[in-house]
C-alpha positions as CSV (number, residue, x, y, z in Angstrom):
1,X,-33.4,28.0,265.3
2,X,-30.5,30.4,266.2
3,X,-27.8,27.5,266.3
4,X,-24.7,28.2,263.7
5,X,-23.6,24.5,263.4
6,X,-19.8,25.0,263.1
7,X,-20.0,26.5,266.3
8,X,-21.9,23.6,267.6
9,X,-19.3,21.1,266.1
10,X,-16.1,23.2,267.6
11,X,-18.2,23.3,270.9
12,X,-18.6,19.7,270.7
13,X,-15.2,18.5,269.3
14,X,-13.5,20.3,272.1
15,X,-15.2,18.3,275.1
16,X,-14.9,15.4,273.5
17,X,-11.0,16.2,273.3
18,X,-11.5,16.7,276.6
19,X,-12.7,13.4,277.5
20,X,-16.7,14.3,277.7
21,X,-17.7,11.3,276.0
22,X,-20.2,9.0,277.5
23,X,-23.1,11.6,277.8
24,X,-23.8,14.9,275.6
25,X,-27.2,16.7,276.6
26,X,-28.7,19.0,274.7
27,X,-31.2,21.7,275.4
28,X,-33.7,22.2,273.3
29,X,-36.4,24.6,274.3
30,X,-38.8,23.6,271.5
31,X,-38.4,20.9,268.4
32,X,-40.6,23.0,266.4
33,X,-37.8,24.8,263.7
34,X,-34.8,23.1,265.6
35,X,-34.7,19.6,263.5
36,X,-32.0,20.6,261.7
37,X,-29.4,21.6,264.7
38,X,-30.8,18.7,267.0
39,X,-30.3,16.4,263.5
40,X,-27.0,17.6,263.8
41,X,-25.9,17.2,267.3
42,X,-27.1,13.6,267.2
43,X,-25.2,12.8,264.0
44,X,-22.2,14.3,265.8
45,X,-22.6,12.1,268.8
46,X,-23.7,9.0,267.0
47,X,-20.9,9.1,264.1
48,X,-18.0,11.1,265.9
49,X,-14.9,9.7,263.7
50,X,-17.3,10.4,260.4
51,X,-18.7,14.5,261.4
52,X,-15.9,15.3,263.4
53,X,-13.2,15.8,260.4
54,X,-12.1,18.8,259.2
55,X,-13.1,17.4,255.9
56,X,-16.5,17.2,257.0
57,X,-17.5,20.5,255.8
58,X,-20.9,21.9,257.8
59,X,-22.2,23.4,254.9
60,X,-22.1,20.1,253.2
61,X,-23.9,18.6,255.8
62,X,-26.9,21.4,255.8
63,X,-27.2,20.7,252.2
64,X,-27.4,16.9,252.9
65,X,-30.2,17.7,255.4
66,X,-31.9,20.0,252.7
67,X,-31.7,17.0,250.3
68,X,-33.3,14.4,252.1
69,X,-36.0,16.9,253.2
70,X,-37.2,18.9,250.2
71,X,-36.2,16.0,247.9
72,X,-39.3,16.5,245.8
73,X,-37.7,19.9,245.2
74,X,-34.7,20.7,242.0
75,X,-31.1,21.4,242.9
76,X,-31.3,25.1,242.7
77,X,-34.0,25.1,244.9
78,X,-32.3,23.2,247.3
79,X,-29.2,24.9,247.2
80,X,-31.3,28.0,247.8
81,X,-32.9,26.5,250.9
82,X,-29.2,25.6,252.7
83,X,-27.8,29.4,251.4
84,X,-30.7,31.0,253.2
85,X,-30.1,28.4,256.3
86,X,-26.1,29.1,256.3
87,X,-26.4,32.4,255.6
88,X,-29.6,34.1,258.6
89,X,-27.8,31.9,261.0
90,X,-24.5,33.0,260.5
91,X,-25.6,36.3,260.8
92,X,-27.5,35.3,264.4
93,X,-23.9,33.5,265.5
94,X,-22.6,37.4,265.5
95,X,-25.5,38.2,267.9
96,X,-28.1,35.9,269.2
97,X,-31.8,37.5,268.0
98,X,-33.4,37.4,272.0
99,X,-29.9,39.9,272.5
100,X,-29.7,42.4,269.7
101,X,-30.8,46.1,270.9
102,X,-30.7,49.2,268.7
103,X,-27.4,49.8,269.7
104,X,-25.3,46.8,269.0
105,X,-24.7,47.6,265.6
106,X,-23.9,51.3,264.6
107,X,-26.6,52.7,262.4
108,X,-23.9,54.8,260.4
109,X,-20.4,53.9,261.1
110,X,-18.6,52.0,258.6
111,X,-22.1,51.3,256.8
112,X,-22.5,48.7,259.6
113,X,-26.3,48.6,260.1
114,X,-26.9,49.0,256.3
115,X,-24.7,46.1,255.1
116,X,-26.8,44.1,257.5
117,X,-29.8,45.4,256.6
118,X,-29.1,44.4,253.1
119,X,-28.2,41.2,254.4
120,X,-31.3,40.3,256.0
121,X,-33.4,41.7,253.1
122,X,-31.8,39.8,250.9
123,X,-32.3,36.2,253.0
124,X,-36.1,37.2,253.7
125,X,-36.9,38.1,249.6
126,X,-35.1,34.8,249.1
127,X,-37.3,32.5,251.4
128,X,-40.6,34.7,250.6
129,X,-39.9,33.5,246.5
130,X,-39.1,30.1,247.6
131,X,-41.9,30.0,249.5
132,X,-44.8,30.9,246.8
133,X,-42.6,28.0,244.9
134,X,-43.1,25.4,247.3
135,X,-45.4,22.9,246.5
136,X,-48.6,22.2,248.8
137,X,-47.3,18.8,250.3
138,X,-43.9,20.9,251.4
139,X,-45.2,24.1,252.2
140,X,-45.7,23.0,256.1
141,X,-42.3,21.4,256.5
142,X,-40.4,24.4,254.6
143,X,-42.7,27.0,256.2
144,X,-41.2,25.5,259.9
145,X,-37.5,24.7,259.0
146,X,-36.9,27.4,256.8
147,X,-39.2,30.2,256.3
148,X,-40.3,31.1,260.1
149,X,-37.0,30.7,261.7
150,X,-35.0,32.6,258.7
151,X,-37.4,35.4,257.8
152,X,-38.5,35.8,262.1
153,X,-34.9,36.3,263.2
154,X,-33.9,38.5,260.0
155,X,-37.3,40.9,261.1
156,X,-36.1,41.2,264.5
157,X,-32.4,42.4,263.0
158,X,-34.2,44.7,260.6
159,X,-36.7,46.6,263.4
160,X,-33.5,46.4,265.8
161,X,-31.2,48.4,263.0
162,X,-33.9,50.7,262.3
163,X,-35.3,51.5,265.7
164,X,-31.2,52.4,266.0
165,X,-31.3,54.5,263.2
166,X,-34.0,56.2,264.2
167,X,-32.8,57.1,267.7
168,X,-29.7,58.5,266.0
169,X,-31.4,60.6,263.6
170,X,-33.9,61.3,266.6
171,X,-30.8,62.6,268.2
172,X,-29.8,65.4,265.6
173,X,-33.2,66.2,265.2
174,X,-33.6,64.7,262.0
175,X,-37.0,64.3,259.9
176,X,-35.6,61.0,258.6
177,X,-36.1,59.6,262.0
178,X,-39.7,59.7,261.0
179,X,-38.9,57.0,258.4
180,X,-37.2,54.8,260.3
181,X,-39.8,54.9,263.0
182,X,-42.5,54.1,260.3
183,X,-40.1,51.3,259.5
184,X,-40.0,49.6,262.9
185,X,-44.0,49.9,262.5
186,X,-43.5,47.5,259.6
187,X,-41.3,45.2,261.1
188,X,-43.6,44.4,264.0
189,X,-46.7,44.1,261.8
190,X,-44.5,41.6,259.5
191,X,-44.3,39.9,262.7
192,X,-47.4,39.8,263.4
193,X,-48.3,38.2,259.9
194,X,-45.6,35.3,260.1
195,X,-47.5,34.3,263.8
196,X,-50.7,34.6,262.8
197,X,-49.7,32.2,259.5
198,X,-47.7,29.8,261.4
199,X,-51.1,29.6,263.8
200,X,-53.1,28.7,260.4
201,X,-50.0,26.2,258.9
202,X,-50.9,22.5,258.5
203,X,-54.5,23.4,259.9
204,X,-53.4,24.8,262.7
205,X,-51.0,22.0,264.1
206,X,-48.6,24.7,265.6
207,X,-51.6,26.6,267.1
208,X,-50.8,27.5,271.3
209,X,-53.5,28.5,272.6
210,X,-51.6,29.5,275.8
């Protein structure tokens, strides 16, 4: 999940201002992590007068979601959950993951790369110490919903950012390209571990063998 909800509610609000009102399809290319923005789009289309509001903040919403699905979980725990959900997909609104390269962001300019970098290290060390929190009953559900999508898409921003810092240092014939390169390494083997854990999850319900 990739989908930053406001933008799905201005997308939305403007056709039906428009007069697209008897049919609203929606693509979804797997359910698995996108409950939460399908959950949404429905609600949208079901109660229009009630989600369309300016009042009706998105955030609000999220943590609504959050609520009625961790609700075994405390408040701060559940606030936690919809910050790390607003915030990762925020941050993929400015660039959808499946687009980044290691030159959309600059890896020096303006501290660019390294504000995001700090960023998406923060959301990741946030769902990883939620996650060893989670209860055994929840861990499945939260592992899906929360900790895949958020901590996936932030890896691919991180080994994007560094593989671009390491082609600029590359460039001026830098030894601290070295570092970065041994960074990207990291990335991909983080990767790695968050598909071979999701292939375990819930017995291996989310298993594809193709």
């Amino acid at each position: 999940n990739t989908s930053y909800l406001p933008k799905v509610k201005e997308q939305m609000t403007a056709a039906y201002d428009f007069g697209i009102r008897d049919l609203w399809i929606v693509n979804v290319g797997d359910v698995m992590t996108n409950e939460l923005p399908l959950s949404y789009f429905l609600d949208l289309a079901y109660d229009y007068e009630k989600y369309s509001k300016s009042s009706a903040f998105v955030e609000s919403y999220v943590q609504s979601w959050v609520n009625v699905q961790f609700a075994a979980l405390n408040d701060t725990q559940k606030k936690d959950i919809a910050t790390i959900i607003n915030s990762y997909t925020k941050i993929a609104n400015m660039r959808r993951t499946e687009c980044i390269q290691p030159d959309t962001y600059h890896p020096v300019n303006f501290c660019e790369s390294d504000n995001l970098l700090a960023e998406a290290n923060k959301i990741i060390a946030k769902a990883e110490g939620l996650k060893k929190e989670m209860p055994s009953e929840l861990l499945p559900g939260y592992f899906l919903e929360v900790y895949l999508p958020a901590c996936g898409s932030m890896n691919v921003l991180r080994m994007q950012l560094y593989s671009g810092k390491n082609k600029w240092f590359a460039r001026k014939s830098a030894l601290a390209a070295n570092v970065y390169a041994d960074k990207v390494r990291e990335c991909y083997k983080y990767d790695l571990a968050l598909v071979e854990e999701c292939d375990k999850i819930d017995d291996g319900k989310f298993y594809a063998s193709g």
